[in-house]
C-alpha positions in Angstrom: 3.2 21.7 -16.3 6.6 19.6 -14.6 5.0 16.2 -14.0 8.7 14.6 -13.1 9.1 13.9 -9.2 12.0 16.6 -8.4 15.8 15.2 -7.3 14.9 14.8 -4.1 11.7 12.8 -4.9 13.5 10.6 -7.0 16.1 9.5 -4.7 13.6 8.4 -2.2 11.4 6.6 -4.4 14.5 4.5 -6.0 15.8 4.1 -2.5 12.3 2.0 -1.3 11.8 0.7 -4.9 15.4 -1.0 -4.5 14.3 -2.0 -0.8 11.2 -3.7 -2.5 12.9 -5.2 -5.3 16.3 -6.6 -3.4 14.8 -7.2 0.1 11.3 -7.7 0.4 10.1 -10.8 -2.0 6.8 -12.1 -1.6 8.3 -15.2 0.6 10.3 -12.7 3.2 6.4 -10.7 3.3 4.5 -14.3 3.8 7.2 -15.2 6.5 6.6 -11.7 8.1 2.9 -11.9 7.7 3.1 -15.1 9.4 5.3 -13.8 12.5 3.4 -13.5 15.7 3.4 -9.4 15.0 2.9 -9.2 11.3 5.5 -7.1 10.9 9.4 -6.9 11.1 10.9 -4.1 13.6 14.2 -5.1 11.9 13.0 -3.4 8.4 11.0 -0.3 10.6 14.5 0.3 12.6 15.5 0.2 8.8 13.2 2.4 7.3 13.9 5.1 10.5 17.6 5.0 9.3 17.0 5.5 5.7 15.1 8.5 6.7 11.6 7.2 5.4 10.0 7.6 8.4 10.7 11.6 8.2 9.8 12.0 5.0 6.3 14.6 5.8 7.9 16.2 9.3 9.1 19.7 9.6 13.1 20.0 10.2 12.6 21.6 13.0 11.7 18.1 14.7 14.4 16.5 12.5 12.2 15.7 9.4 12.5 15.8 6.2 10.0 18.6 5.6 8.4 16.7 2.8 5.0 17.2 1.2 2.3 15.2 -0.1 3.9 14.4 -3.2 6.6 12.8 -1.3 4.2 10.7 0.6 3.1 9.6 -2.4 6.3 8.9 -3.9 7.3 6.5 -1.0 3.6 5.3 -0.8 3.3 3.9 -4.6 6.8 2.0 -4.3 5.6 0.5 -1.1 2.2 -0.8 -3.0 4.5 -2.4 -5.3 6.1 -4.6 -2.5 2.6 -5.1 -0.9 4.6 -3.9 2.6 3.1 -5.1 5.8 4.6 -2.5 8.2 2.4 0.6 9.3 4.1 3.0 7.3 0.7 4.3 6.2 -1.3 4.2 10.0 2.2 5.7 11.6 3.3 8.2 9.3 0.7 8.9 6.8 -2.5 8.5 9.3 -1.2 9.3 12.8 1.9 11.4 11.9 -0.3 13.4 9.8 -2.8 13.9 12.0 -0.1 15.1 15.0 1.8 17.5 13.0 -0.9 19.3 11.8 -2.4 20.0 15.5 -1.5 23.0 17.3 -0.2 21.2 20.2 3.3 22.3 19.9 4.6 20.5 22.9 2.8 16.9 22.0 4.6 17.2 18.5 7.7 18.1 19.8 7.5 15.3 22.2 6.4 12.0 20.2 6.9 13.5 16.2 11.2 12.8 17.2 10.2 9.3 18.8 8.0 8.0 15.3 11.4 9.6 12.9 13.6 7.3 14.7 11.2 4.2 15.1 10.4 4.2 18.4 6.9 5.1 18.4 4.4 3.5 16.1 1.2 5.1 16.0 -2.6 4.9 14.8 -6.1 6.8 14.7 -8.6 5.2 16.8 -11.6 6.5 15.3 -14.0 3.5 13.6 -16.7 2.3 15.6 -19.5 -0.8 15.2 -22.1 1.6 14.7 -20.3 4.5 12.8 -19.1 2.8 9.5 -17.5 5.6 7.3 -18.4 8.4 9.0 -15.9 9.4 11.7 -18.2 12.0 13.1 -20.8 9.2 14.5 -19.2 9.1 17.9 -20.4 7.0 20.9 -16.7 7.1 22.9 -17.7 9.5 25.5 -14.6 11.9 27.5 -16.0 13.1 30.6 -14.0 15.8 32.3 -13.0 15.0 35.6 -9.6 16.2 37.8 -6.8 16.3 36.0 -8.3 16.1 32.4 -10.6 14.0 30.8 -11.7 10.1 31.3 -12.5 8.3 28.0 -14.5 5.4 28.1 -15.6 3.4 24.5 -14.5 1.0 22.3 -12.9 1.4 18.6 -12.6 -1.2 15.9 -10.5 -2.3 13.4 -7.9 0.3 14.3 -4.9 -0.3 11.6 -1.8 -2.1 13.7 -3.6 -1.7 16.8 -1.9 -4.3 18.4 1.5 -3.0 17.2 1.1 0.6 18.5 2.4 2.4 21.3 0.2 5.2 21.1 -3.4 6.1 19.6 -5.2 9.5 18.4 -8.3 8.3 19.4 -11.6 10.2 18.9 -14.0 11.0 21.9 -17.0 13.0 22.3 -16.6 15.8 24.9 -20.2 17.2 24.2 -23.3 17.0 21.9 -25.2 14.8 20.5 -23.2 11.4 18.7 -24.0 12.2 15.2 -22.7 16.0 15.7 -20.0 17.6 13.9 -18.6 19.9 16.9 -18.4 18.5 20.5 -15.4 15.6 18.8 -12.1 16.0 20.4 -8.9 14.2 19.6 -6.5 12.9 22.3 -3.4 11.3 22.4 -3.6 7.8 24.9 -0.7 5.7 25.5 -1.2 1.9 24.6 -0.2 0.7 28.0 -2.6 3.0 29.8 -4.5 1.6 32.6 -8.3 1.0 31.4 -7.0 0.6 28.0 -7.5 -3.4 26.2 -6.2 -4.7 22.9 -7.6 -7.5 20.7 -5.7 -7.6 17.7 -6.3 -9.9 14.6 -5.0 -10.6 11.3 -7.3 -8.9 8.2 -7.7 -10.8 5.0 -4.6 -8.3 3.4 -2.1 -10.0 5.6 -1.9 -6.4 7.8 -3.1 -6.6 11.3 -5.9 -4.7 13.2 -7.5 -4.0 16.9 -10.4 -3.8 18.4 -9.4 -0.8 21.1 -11.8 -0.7 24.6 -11.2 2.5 26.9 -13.1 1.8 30.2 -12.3 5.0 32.6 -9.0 5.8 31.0 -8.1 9.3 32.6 -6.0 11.4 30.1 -4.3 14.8 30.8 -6.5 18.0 29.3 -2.5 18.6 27.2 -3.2 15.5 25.4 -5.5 17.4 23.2 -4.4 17.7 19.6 -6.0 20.6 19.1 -9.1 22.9 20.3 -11.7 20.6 23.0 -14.7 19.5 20.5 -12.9 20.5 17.3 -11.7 17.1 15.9 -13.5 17.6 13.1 -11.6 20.8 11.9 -8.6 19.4 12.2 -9.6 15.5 10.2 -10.6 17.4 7.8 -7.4 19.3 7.3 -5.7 16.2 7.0 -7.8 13.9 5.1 -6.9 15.0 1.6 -3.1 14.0 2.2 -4.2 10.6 3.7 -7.1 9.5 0.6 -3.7 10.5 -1.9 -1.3 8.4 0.3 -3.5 5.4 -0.1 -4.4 6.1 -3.6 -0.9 6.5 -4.4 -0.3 3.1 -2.8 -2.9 1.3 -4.9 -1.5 2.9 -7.9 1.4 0.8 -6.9 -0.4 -2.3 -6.9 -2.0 -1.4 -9.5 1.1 -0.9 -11.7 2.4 -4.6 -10.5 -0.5 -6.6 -11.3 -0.5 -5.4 -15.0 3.0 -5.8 -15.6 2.9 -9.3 -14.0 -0.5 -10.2 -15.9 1.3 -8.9 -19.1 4.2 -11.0 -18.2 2.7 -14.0 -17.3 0.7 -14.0 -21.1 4.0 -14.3 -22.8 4.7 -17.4 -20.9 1.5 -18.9 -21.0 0.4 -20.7 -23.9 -2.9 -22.7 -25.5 -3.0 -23.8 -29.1 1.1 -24.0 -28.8 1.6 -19.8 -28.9 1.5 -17.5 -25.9 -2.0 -16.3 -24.7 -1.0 -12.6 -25.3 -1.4 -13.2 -29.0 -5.2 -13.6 -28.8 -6.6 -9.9 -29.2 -9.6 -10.3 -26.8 -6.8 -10.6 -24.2 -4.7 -7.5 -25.6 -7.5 -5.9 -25.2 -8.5 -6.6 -21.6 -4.6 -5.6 -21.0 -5.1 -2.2 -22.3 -8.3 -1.6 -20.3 -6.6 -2.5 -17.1 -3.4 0.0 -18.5 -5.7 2.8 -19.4 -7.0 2.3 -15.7 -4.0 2.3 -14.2 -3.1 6.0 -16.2 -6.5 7.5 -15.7 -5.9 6.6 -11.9 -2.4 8.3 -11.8 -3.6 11.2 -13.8 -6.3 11.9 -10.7 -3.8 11.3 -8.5 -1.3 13.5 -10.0 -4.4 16.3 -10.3 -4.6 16.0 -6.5 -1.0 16.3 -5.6 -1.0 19.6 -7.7 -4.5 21.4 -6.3 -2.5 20.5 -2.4 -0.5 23.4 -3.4 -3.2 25.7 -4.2 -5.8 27.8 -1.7 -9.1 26.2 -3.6 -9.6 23.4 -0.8 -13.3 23.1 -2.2 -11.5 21.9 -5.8 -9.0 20.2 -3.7 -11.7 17.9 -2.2 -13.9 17.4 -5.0 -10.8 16.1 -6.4 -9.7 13.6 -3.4 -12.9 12.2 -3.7 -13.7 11.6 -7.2 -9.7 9.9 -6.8 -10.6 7.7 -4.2 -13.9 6.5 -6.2 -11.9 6.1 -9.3 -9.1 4.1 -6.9 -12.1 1.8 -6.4 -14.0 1.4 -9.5 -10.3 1.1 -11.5 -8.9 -1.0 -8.8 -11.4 -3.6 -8.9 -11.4 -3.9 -12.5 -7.6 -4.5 -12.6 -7.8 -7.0 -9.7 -10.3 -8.9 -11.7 -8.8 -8.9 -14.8 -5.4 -9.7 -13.2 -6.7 -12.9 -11.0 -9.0 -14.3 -14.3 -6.3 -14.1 -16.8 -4.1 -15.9 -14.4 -6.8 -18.5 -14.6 -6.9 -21.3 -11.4 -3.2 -20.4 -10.3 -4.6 -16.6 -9.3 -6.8 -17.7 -6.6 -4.0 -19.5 -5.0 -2.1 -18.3 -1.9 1.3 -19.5 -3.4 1.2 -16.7 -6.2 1.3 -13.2 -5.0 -1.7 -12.2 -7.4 -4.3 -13.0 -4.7 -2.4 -10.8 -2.4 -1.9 -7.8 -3.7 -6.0 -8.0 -4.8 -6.6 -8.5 -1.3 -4.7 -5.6 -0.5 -6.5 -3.4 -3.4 -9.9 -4.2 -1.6 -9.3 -3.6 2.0 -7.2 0.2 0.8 -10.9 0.6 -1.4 -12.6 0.4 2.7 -10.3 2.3 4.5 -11.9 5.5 4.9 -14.6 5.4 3.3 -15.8 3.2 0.0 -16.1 3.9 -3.7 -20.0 4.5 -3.1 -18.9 6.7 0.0 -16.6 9.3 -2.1 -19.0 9.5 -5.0 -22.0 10.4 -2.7 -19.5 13.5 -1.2 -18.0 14.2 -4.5 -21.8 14.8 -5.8 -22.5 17.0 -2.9 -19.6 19.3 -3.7 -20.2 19.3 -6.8 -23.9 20.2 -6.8 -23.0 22.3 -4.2 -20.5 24.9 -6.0 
């Protein structure tokens, strides 16, 4: 089997890799971190003109028509740089979620607007009560003339405060914990009724809590089927748990070849650290890691292509476990070998650690995916 990223692959993960390595230094990402948005629309308006922002859209809204694996591709470079801007929430989260609904006319209205950078998007779907489990719903939509009114309150949505739009999840019947009766809708950030209180997260990126209080949506703002959210989350799941993992491969990668580095530098006893074989072998746990993590994620990209969705998910899940078992043991390694200097906020160890814990949260923890990958697996 052909595990090298095909022409087209390659030229877009060099292109962002070069972005990374020329353009986005860990000073430029503290001063962008520190900016009043957290992000820098100059580098977005820059990623919508390289054609980054296209990358999984169908040509027929002037994408690139790209799959999973080229999510990926862009996704692991961008772990390298640790970049702040919602590349994943817009494109991987939101975008996903759009174009795979059957809403022709929504997608052929906003996918254009997030390809050229005008539109930045996110999935309102977490709530106080719900943790990881996007089916606990207590955002009610209550039809009423004209369409629906939503009325709850979502937290930690990813660059809330940055978005123009959310795919927010609202229960149009039965009970909170049920499956069926979730709907998806499409709300404008500047709706009346709708309030946003965004804050910084330890990782540097932003988030929002998200109240709806009598926001009255149009009934064509559904993605997809009334009380079928469900159907359509899990389509996309799979492609979202890879884009992440893919991400945190990236960081993953970094913080071993800087650890690596930094041993040939440091010294005690008047000869670099890396000649001490308790260390060496510390290093090659956290590279086996790193390999046994892109070997899952590289068994994932290749069951997207294929019809067994129950292998497809065992697999998503067991990677996103392994993401955080793997991740924290190369974040741990990394900061400890570094000695004092890792904990500082001066070194960019810290922050791409930081980064590697809030990616093991999103969607669902390592304790999460292992609980659903036993299920699948006992239930086969």
């Amino acid at each position: 089997m052909n595990f090298d990223f095909t022409e087209e692959q390659t030229m877009i993960k060099d292109s962002v890799s070069r972005f990374v390595r020329d353009e986005y230094d860990f000073d430029t990402r503290t001063k962008i971190v520190a900016s009043e948005e957290g992000i820098s629309r100059e580098f977005w308006s820059m990623f919508a003109e390289l054609g980054w922002l296209s990358v999984p859209f169908a040509e027929e809204y002037g994408g690139f028509g790209g799959s999973v694996e080229d999510i990926a591709a862009v996704m692991e470079e961008m772990g390298k740089g640790i970049v702040v801007e919602p590349y994943a929430s817009t494109v991987v989260v939101f975008g996903g979620l759009l174009a795979a609904s059957d809403n022709e006319s929504l997608k052929a209205e906003v996918i254009p607007s997030i390809i050229d950078g005008s539109c930045m998007g996110s999935f309102a779907s977490t709530e106080a009560q719900s943790r990881y489990e996007i089916a606990d719903v207590a955002t009610t939509a209550t039809a009423c003339d004209g369409g629906y009114k939503i009325n709850g309150e979502k937290t930690v949505v990813a660059n809330g405060g940055t978005a123009n739009k959310f795919i927010v999840t609202a229960r149009t019947n039965g009970e909170q914990f049920d499956r069926e009766g979730v709907s998806l809708f499409m709300v404008d950030a500047d709706a009346p009724g709708v309030e946003v209180k965004s804050y910084k997260m330890m990782d540097g990126q932003s988030a929002a809590t998200v109240t709806f209080k009598d926001v009255v949506v149009s009934e064509d703002k559904l993605l997809n089927a009334a009380g079928e959210a469900m159907n359509l989350i899990d389509q996309v799941m799979p492609q979202i748990l890879m884009g992440l993992s893919a991400e945190a491969l990236g960081i993953m990668a970094t913080l071993n070849t800087a650890t690596v580095e930094y041993t040939k530098v440091r010294q005690q006893f008047d000869t670099p650290i890396s000649s001490f074989q308790v260390l060496q072998h510390r290093m090659v746990d956290t590279f086996m890691a790193c390999e046994q993590t892109k070997s899952m994620l590289y068994r994932g990209l290749c069951q997207a292509g294929e019809d067994n969705r129950h292998e497809l998910l065992k697999t998503v899940h067991a990677l996103k476990a392994t993401v955080s078992r793997f991740g924290k043991l190369v974040g741990e390694e990394a900061i400890q070998i570094h000695g004092g200097i890792g904990m500082t906020d001066e070194l960019n160890i810290g922050h791409y650690v930081k980064r590697l814990m809030m990616i093991n949260v999103s969607f669902g923890d390592g304790d999460f995916h292992q609980k659903k990958f036993n299920q699948l697996a006992y239930s086969a």
